[in-house]
SEGUKE-619307 format. One record per residue (C-alpha): residue in three letters; x, y, z. Coordinates in pm, whole numbers, padded with zeros to 5 digits, always signed. Example, Ala and Ser with C-alpha at 12.3 -4.5 7.8 and 13.67 -1.06 7.14 Angstrom:
REM residues 2
ala+01230-00450+00780
ser+01367-00106+00714
END
This chain:
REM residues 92
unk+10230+08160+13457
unk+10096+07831+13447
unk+10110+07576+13723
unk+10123+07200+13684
unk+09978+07011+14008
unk+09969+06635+14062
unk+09698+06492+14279
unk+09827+06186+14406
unk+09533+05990+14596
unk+09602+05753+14886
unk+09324+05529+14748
unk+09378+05554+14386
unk+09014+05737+14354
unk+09064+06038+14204
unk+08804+06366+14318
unk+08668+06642+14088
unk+08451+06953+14120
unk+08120+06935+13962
unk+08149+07276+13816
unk+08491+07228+13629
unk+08479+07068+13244
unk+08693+06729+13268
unk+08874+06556+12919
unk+08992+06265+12882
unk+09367+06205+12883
unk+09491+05928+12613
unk+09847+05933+12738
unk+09830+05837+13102
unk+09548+05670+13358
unk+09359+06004+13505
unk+09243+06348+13384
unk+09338+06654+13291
unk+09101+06987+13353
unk+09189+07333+13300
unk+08999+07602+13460
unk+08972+07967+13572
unk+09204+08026+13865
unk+08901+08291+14014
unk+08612+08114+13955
unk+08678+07714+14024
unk+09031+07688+14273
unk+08891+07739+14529
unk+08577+07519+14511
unk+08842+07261+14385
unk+09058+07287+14659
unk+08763+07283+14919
unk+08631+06957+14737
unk+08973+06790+14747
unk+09030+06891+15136
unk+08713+06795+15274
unk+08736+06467+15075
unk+08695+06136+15279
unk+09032+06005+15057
unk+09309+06242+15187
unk+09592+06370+14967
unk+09912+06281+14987
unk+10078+06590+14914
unk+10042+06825+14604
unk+10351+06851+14401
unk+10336+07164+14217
unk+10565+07251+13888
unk+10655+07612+13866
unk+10898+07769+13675
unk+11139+07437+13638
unk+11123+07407+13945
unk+10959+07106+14129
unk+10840+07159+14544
unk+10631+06902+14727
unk+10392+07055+14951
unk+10145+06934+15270
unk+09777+07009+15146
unk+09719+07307+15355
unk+10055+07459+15239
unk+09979+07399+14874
unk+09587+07529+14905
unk+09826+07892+15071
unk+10057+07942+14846
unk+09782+07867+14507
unk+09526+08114+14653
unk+09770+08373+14740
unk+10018+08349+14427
unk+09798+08243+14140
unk+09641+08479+13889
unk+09637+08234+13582
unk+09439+07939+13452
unk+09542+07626+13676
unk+09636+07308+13482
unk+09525+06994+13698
unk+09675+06629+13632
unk+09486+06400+13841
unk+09654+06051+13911
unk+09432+05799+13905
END
């Protein structure tokens, strides 16, 4: 299964790991990176929570189905649930 999540920024700066290959996106302002679910979520997600810029909220895309979650509750349910590359739109 792949996951779509939307990083909204409260500052309009978007935030990255170091470690994850970035493209460009032609269609719309931001990024988007796909990576190994074992090897780079979790560095990802520890990069994005301990950023100065706080999230908003993650809105993740599963299944048709679209569910707005805090941070902490979206960081949960991708570590325990995922076992597929991660698909990362970053709104710039």
């Amino acid at each position: 299964m792949t996951i779509y999540v939307y990083v909204l920024h409260n500052n309009g700066v978007g935030t990255e790991s170091s470690n994850i290959s970035v493209k460009g996106n032609a269609e719309q302002d931001g990024c988007t990176t796909t990576c190994s679910y074992k090897k780079n979520v979790a560095n990802l997600i520890e990069q994005l929570s301990l950023a100065k810029n706080i999230l908003y909220a993650f809105t993740i895309i599963a299944e048709g189905a679209e569910i707005v979650l805090s941070l902490q509750q979206a960081c949960i349910r991708l570590l325990s649930k995922l076992d597929n590359d991660v698909e990362w739109c970053y709104n710039m």
